[in-house]
KEKOLKOL-353430 format. One record per residue: y, x, z of N, C-alpha, C, O in turn. Coordinates in steps of 0.1 Angstrom, whole numbers, padded with zeros to 4 digits, always signed. Each point is the difference from the previous one (the first is absolute). Example, Ala and Ser with C-alpha at 12.3 -4.5 7.8 and 13.67 -1.06 7.14 Angstrom:
<sites>
-0057+0132+0078+0012-0009+0000+0012+0009+0000+0000+0010+0007
+0011-0014-0014+0011+0009+0000+0011-0008+0008+0011+0005+0001
</sites>
This chain:
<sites>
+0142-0537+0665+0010-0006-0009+0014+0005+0003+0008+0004-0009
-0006-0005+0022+0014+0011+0002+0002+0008-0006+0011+0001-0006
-0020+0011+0006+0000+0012-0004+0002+0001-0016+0004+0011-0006
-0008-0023-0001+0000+0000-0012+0011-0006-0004+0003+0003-0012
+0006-0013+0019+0014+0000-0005+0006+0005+0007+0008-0009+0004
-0005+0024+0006+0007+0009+0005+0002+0009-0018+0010+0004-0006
-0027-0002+0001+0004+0007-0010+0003+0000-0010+0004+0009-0007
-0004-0024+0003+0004-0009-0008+0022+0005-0002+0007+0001-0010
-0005+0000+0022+0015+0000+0007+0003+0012-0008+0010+0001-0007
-0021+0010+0011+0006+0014-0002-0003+0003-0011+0006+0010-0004
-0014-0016-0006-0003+0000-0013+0013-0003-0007+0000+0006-0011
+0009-0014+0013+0011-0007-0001+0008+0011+0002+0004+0006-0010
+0002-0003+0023+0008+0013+0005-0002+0006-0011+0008-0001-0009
-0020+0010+0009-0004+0011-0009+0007+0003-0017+0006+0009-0005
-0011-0022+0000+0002-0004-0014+0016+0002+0000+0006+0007-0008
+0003-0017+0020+0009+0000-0003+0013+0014-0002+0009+0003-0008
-0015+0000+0018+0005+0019+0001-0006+0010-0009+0007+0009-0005
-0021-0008+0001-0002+0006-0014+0005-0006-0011-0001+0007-0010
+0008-0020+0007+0008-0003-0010+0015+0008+0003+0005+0010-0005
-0002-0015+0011+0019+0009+0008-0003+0011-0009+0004+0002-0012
-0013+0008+0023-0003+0016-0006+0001+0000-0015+0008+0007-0006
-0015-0015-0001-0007+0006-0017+0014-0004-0005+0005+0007-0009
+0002-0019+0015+0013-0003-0008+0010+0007+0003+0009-0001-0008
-0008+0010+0020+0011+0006+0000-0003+0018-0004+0009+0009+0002
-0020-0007-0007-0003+0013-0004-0002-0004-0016+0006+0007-0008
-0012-0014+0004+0003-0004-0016+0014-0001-0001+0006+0007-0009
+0001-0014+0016+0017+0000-0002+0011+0012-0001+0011+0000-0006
-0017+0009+0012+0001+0013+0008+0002+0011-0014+0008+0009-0003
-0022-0015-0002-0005+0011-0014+0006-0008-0015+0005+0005-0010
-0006-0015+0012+0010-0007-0012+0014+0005+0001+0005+0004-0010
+0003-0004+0024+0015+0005-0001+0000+0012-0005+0008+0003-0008
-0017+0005+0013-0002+0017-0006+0005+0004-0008+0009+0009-0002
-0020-0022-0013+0003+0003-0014+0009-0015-0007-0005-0007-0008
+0020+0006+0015+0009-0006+0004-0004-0009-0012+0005+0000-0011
-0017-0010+0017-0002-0017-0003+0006-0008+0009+0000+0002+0012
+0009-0014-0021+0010-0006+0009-0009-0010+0010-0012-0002-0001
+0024-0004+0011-0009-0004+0008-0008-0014-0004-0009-0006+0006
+0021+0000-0025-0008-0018+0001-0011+0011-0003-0006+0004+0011
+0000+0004-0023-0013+0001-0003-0008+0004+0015-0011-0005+0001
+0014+0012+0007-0009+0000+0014-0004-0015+0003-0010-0005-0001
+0024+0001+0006-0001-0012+0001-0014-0013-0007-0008-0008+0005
+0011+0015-0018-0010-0019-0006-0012+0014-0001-0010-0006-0003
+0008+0018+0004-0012+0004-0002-0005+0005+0014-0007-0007+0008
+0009+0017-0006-0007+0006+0015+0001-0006+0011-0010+0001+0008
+0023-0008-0004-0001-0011+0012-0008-0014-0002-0008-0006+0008
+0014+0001-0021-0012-0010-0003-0015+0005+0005-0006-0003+0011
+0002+0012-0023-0019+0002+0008+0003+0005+0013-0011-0001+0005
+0018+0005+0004-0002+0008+0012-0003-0013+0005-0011+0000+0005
+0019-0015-0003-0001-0009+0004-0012-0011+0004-0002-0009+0009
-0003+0015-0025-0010-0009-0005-0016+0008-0001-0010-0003-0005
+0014+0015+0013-0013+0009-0002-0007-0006+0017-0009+0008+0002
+0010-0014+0007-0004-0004+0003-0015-0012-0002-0010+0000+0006
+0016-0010-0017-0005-0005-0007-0011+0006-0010-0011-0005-0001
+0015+0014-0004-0011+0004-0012-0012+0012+0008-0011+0004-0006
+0015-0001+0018-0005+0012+0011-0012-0014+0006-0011+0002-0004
+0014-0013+0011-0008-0011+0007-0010-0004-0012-0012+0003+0002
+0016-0009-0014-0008-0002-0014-0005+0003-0001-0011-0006-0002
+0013+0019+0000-0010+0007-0004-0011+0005+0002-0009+0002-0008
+0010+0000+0023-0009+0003+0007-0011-0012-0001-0011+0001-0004
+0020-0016+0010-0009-0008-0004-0010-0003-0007-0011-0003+0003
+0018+0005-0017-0005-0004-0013-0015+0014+0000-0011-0003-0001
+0013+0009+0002-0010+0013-0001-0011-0007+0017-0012-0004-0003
+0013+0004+0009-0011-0006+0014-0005-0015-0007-0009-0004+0007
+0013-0002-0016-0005-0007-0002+0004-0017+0006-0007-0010-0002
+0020+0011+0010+0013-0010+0004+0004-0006-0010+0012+0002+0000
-0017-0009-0010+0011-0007-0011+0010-0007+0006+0012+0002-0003
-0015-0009+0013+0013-0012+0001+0007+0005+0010+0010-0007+0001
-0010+0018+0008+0010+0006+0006+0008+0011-0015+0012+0001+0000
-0017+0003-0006+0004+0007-0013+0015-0008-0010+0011+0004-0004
-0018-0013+0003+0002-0013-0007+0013-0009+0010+0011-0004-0003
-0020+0004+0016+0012-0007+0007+0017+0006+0009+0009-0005+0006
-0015+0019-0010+0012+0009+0007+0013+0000-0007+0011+0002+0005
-0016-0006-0026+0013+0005-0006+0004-0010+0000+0013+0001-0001
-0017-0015+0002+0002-0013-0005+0006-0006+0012+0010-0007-0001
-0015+0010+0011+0003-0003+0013+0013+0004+0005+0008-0006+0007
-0007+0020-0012+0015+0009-0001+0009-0006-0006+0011-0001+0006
-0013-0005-0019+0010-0001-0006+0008-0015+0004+0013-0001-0001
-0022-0009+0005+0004-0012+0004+0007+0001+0015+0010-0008+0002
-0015+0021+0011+0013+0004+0003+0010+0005+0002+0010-0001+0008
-0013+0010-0021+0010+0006-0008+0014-0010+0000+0010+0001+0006
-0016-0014-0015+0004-0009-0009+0008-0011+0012+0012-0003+0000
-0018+0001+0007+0006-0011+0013+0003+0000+0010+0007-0008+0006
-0017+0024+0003+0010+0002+0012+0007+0008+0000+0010-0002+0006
-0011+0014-0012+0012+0011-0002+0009-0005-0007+0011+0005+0004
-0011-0013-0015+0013-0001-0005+0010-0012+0008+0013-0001+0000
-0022-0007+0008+0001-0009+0011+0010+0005+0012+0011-0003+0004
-0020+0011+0000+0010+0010+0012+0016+0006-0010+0012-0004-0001
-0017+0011-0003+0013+0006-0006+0010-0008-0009+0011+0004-0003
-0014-0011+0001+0012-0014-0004+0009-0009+0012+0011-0006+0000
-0023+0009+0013+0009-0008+0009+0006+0011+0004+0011-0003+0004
-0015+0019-0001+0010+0009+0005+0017+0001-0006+0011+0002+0006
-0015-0008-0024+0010+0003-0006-0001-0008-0011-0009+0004-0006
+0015-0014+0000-0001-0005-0013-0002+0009-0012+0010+0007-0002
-0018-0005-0006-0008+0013-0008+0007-0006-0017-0003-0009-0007
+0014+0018+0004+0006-0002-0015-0009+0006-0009-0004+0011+0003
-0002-0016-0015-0009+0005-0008+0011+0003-0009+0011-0004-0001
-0017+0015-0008+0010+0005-0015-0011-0010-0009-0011-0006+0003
+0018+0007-0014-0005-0010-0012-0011+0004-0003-0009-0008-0001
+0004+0028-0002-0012+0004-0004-0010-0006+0004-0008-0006-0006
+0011+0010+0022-0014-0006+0004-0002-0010+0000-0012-0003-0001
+0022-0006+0000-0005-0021-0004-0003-0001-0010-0007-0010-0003
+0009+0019-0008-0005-0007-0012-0012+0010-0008-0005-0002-0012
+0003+0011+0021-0009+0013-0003-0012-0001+0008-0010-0006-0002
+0015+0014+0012-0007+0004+0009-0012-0012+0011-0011+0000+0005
+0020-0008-0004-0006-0012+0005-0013-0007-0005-0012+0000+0004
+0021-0006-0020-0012-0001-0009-0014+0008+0000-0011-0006+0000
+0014+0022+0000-0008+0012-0004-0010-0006+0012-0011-0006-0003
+0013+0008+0015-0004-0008+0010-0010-0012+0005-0008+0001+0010
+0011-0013-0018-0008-0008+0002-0011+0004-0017-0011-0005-0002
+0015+0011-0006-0006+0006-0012-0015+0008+0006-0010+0001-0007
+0013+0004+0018-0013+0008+0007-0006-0006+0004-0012+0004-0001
+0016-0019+0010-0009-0010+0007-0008-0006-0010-0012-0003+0001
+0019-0001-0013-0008-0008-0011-0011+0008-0007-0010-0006-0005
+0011+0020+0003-0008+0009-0009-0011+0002+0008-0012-0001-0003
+0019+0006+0015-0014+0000+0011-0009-0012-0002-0011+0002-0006
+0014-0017+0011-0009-0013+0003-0007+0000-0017-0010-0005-0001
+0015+0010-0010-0010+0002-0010-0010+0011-0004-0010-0001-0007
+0016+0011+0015-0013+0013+0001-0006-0004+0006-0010+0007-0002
+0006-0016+0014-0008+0001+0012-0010-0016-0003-0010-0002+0008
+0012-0005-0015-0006-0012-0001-0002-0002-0017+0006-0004-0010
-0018+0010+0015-0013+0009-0015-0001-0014-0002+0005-0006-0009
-0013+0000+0019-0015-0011-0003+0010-0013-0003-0005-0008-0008
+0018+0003+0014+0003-0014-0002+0010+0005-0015+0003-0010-0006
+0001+0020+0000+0007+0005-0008-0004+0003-0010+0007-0003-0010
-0020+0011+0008-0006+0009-0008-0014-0005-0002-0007+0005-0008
-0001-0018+0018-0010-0003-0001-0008+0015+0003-0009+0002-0008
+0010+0008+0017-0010+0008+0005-0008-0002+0009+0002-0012+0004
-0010+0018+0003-0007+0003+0012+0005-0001+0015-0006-0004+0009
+0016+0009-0010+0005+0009+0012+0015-0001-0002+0004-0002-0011
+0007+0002+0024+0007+0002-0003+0004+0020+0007-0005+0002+0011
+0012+0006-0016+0000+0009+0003+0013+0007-0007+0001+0000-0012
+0008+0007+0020+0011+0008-0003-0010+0015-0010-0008+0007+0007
+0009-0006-0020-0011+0014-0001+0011+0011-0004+0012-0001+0005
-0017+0013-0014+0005+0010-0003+0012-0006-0008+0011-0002+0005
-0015-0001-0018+0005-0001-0013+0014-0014+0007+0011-0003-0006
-0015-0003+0019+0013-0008+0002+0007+0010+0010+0012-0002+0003
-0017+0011+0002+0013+0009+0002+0009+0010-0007+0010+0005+0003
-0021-0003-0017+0008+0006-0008+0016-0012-0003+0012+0002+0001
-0017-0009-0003+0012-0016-0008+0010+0001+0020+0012+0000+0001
-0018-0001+0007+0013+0007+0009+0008+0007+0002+0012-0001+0004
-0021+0012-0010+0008+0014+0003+0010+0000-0014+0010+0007+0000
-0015-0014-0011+0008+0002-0010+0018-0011+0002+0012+0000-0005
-0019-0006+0011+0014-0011+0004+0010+0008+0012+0011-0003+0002
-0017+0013+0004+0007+0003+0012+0006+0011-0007+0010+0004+0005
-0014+0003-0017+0005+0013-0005+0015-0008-0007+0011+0004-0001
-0015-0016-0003+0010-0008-0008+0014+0000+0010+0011+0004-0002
-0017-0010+0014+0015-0002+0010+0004+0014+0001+0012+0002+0002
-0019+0008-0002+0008+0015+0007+0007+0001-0013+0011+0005+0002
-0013-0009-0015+0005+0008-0014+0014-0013+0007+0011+0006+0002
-0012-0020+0001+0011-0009+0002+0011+0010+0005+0011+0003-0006
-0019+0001+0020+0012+0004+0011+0007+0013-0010+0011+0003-0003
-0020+0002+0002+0012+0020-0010+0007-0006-0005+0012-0002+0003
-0019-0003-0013+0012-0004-0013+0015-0008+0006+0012+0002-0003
-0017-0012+0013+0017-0007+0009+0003+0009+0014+0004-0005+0011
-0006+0022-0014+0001+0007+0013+0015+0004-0002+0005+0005-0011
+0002-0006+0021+0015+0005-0005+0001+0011+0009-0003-0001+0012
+0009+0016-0023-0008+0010+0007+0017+0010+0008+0002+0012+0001
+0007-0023+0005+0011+0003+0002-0006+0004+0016-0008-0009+0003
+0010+0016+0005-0003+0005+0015+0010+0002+0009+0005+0011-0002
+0001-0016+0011+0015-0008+0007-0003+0017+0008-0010+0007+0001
+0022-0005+0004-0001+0008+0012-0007-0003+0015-0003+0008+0009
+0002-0021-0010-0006-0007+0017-0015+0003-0008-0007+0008+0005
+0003-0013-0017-0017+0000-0003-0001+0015+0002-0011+0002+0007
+0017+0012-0009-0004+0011+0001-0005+0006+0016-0009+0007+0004
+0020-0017+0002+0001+0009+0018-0012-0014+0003+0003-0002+0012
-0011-0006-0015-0006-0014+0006-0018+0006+0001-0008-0006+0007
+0005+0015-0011-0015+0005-0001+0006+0011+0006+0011+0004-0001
-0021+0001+0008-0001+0015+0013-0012+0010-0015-0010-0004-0006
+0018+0016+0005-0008+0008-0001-0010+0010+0006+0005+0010+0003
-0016-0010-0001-0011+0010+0008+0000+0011-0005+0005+0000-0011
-0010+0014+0017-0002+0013-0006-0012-0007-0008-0003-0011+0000
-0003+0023-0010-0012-0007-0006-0014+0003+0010-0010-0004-0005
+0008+0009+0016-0012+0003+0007+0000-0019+0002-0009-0008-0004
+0024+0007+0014-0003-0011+0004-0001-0014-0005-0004-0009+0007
+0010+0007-0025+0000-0006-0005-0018-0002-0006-0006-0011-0001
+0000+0023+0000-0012-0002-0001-0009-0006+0012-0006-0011+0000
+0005+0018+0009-0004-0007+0012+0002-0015+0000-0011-0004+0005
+0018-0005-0007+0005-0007+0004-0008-0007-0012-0008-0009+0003
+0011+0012-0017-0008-0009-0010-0012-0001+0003-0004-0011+0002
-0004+0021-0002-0014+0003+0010-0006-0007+0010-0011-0005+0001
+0024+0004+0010-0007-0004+0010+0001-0017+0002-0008-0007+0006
+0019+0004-0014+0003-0015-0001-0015-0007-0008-0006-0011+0002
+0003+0022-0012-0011-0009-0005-0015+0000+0006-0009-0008-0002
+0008+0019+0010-0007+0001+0013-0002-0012+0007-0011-0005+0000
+0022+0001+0006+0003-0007+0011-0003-0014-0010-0008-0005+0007
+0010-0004-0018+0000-0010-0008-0015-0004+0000-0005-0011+0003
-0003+0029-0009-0017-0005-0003-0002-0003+0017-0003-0012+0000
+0003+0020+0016-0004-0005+0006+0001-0011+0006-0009-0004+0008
+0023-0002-0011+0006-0010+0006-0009-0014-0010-0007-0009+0004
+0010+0013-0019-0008-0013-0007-0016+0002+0006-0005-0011+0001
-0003+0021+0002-0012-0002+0006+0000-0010+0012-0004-0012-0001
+0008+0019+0011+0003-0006+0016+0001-0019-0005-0009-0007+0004
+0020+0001-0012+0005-0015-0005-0011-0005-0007-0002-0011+0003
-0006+0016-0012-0007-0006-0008-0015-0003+0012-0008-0009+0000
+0007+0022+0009-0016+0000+0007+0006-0012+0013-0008-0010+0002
+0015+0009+0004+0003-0007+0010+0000-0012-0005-0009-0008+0004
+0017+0003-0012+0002-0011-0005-0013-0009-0008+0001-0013-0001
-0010+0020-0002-0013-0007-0002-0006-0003+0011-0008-0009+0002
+0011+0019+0006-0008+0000+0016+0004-0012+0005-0008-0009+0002
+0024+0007-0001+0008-0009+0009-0010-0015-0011-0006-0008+0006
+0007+0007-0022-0003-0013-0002-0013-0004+0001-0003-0012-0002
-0008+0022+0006-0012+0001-0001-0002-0007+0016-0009-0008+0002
+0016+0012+0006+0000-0001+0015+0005-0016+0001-0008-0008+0005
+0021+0004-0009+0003-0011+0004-0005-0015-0010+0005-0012+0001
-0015+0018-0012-0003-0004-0009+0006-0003-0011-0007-0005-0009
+0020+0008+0006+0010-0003-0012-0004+0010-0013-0005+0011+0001
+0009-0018-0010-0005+0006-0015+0005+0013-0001+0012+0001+0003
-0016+0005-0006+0012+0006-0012+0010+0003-0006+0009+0008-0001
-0012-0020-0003+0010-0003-0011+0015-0003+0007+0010+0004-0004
-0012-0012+0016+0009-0001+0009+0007+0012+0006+0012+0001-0002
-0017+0005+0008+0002+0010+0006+0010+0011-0010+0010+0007+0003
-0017-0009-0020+0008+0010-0006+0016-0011-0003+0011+0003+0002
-0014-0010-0006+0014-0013-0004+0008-0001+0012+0009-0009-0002
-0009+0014+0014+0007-0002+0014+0006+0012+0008+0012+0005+0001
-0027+0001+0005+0004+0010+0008+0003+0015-0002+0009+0006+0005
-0018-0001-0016-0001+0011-0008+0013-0002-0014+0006+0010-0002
-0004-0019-0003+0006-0004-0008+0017-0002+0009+0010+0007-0004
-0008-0012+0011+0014+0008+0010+0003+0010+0006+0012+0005+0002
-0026+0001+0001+0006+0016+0006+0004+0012-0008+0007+0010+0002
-0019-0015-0015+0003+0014-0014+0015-0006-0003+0008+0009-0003
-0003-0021+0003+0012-0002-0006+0014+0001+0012+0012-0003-0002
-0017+0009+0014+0014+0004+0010+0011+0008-0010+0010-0005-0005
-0017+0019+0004+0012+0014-0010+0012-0012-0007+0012+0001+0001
-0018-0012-0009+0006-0010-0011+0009-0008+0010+0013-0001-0001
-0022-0005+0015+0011-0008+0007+0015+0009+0006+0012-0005+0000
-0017+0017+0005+0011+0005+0005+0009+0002-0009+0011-0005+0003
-0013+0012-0015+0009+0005-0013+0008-0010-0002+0012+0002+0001
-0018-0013-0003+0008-0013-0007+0011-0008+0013+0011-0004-0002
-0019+0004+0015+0006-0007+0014+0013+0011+0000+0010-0006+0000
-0007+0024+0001+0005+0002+0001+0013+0004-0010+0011+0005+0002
-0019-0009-0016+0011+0001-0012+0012-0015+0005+0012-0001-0002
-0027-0009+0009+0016-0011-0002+0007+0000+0005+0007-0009-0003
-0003+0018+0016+0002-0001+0013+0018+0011-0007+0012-0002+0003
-0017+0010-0010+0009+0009-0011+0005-0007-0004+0011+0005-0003
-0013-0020-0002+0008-0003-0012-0007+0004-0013+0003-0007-0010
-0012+0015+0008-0006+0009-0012-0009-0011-0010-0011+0002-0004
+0018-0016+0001-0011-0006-0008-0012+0005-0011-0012-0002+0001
+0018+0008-0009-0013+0009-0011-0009+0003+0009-0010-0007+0001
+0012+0017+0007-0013+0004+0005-0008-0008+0009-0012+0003+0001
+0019-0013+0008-0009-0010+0006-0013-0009-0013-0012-0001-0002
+0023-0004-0004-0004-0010-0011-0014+0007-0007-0012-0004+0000
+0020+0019-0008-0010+0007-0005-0008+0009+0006-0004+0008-0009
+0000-0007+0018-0009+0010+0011-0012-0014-0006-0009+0003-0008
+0009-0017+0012-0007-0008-0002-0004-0006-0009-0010-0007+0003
+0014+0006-0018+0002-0001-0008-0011+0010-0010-0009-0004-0007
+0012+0016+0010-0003+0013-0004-0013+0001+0003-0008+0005-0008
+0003-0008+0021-0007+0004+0011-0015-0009-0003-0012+0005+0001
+0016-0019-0007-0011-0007-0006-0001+0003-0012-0011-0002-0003
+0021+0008-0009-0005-0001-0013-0011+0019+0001-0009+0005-0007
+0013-0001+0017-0007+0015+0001-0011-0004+0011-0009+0009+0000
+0007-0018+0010-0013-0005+0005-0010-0007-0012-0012+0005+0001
+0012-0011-0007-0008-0011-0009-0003+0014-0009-0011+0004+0001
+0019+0003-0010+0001+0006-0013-0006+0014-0001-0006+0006-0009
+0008-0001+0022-0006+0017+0003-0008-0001+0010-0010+0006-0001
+0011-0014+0014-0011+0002+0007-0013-0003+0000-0008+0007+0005
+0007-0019-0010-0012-0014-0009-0005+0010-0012-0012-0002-0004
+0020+0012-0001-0004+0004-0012-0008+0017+0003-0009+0005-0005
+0016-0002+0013-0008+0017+0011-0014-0005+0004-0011+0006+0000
+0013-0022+0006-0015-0005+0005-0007+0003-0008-0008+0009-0002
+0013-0022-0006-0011-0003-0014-0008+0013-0006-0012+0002+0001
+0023+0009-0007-0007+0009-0004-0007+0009+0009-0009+0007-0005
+0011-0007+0016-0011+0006+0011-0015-0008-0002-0012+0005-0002
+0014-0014+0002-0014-0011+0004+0004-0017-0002+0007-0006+0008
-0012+0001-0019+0001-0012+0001-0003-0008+0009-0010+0000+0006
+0022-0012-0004+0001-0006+0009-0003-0015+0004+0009-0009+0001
-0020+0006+0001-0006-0013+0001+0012-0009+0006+0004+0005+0011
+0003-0018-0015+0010-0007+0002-0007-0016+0006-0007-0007-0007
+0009+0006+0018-0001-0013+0004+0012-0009-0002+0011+0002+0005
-0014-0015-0015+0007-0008-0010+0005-0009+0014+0010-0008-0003
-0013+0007+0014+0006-0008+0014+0016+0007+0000+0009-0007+0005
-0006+0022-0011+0011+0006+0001+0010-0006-0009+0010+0006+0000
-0011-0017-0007+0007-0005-0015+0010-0007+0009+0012+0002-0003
-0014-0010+0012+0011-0005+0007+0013+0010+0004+0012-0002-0002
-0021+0012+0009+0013+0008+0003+0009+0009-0009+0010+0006+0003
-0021-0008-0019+0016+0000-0007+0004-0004-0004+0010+0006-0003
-0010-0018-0002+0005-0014+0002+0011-0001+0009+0011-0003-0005
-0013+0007+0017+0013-0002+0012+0009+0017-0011+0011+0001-0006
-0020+0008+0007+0012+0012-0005+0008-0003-0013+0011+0004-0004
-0019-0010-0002+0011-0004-0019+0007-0015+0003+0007-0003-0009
-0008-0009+0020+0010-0006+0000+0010+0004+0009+0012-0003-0003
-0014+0012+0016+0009+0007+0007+0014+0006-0010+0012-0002+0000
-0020+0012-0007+0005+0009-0010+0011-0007-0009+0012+0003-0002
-0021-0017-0003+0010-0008-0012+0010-0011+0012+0005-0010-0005
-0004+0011+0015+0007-0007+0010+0013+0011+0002+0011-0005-0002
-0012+0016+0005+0003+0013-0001+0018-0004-0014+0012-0004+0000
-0022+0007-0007+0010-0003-0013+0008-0009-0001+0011+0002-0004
-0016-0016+0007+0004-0014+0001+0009+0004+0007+0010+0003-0007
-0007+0001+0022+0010+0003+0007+0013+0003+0002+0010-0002+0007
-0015+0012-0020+0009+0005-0004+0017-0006-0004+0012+0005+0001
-0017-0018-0007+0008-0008-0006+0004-0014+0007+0006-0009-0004
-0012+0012+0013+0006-0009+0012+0010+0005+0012-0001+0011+0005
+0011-0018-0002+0012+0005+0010+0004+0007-0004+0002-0003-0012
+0001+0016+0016+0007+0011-0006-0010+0010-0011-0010+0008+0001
+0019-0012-0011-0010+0007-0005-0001+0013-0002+0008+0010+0001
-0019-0012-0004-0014+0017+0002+0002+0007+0013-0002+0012+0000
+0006-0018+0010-0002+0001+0014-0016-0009+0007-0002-0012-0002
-0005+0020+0010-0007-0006+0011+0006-0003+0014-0002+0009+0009
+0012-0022-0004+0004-0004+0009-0009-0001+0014-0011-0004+0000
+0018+0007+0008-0008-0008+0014-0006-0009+0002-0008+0000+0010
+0009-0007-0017-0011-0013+0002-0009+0001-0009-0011-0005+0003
+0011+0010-0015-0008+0002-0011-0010+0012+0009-0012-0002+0002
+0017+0012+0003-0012+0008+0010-0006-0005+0010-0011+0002+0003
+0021-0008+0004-0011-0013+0010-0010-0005-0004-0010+0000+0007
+0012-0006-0021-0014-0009-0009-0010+0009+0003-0009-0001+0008
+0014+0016-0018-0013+0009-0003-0008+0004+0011-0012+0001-0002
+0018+0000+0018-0006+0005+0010-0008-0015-0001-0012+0000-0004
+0018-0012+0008-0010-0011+0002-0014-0002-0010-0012-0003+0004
+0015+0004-0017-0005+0003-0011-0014+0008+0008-0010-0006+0006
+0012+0020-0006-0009+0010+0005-0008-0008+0011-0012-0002-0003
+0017-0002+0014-0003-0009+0012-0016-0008-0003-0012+0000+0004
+0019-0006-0013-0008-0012-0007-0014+0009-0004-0011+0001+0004
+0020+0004-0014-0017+0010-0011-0014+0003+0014-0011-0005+0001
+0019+0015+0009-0006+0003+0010-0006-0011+0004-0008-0003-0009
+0008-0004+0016-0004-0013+0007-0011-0006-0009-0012+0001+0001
+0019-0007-0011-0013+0000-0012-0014+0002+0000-0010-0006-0001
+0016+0024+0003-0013+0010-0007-0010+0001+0015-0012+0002+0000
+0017-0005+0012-0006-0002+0008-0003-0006+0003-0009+0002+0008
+0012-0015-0011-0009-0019-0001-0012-0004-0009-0008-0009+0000
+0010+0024-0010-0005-0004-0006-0018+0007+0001-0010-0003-0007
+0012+0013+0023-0016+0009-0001-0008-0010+0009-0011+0001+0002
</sites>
């Protein structure tokens, strides 16, 4: 059992440094063919972040893991949703711009709601089975092409002198290497997380399902915790706020939807609670907004969300 969460650890390590790599050699080759840094920003660091997540899933979903599959993005996003934005609000009181309150946010809990109706065939649709299939990742992937058309069209394509000198350029050997090897280092690292982590729940008897809503579901979302802990620490609200933001409407919309179309995905309806906790989190989120200062998340308002998270955890473990 040791041995299996030692690799558990390095599966983690792994993922998280083949993400660094892929994000800073995709960054590398976007500056080349001088793409500013927001579009790096909401595109290539977004997935760099989040390819952890879709690298663990996947694998999942293909071995035949639904609820670690299932519970990694969902599991992500709620601590996407409550402890990272939790931590980095108490580093720093986090100013939201208007877009994302009355956009982006929405767009957000828009993914949690569309999801809990693709996935609950039989109490919805009167079927058989409930199951994430092809044809509902097509209706993902078509909502997630929707947010990328969002973000161009409000991309403002002005590039500061600090955004030019803020990305390192690589020669291109090493810019390749680096995209290469980062995604190297992701497929072995999501291997190592997904095989230990059944081991670890198979061993201490814990579901699945748990294991993906907790343990696997925190470690794919570190790249997200540091980005956002260290944006607040900057002062840098957008990108704390939206690293998380972003990070769920591109977990639910592309990675759920890469699954699906790989191999449908058998959905255990026990998962409806936790999103339930993700779309009132989300519409709490908003509410917020318009309390104290507004479209600020205050200190005490991030205190909740960590306690919040606290709670959920405790829950989901009272509840095996």
């Amino acid at each position: 059992m040791i041995t299996q969460i030692l690799l558990l650890l390095v599966g983690f390590a792994v993922l998280i440094f083949g993400a660094d790599f892929l994000v800073s050699g995709a960054s590398s080759l976007a500056k080349r063919f001088n793409i500013s840094e927001l579009a790096i920003g909401l595109t290539v660091v977004a997935f760099g972040t989040s390819t952890p997540e879709l690298i663990v899933s996947g694998i999942a979903s293909v071995q035949g893991h639904n609820e670690v599959a299932f519970g990694n993005v969902i599991g992500s996003n709620v601590f996407n949703l409550f402890f990272i934005l939790g931590v980095a609000g108490i580093v720093y009181p986090i100013v939201v711009q208007s877009n994302t309150v009355w956009k982006e946010i929405p767009y957000s809990l828009l993914a949690a709601l569309v999801l809990y109706v693709l996935v609950n065939d039989v109490a919805l649709f009167g079927k058989s089975e409930d199951v994430l299939t092809f044809w509902d990742g097509i209706i993902l992937l078509v909502f997630f092409i929707a947010f990328l058309a969002y973000v161009m069209a409000n991309m403002k394509q002005e590039i500061t002198e600090g955004e030019q000198d803020s990305i390192k350029v690589y020669g291109p050997v090493k810019t390749t290497l680096m995209i290469i090897g980062g995604l190297a280092a992701l497929i072995a690292g999501g291997k190592f997380v997904v095989d230990s982590s059944i081991a670890i729940a198979q061993g201490f008897g814990i579901s699945e399902k748990i294991i993906g809503l907790t343990i696997v579901a925190a470690g794919t979302s570190l790249p997200e915790l540091a980005t956002s802990t260290v944006a607040a620490f900057k002062k840098r609200s957008d990108i704390a706020i939206g690293n998380v933001v972003g990070s769920n409407i591109f977990n639910i919309f592309f990675i759920l939807s890469v699954c699906s179309l790989i191999t449908p995905i058998p959905y255990n309806k026990a998962m409806n609670f936790d999103i339930y906790v993700l779309s009132i989190g989300t519409g709490l989120l908003f509410v917020t907004m318009f309390s104290g200062r507004l479209r600020k998340i205050d200190r005490w308002e991030a205190i909740l969300l960590l306690i919040g998270y606290i709670a959920y955890v405790w829950y989901l473990i009272s509840q095996e």
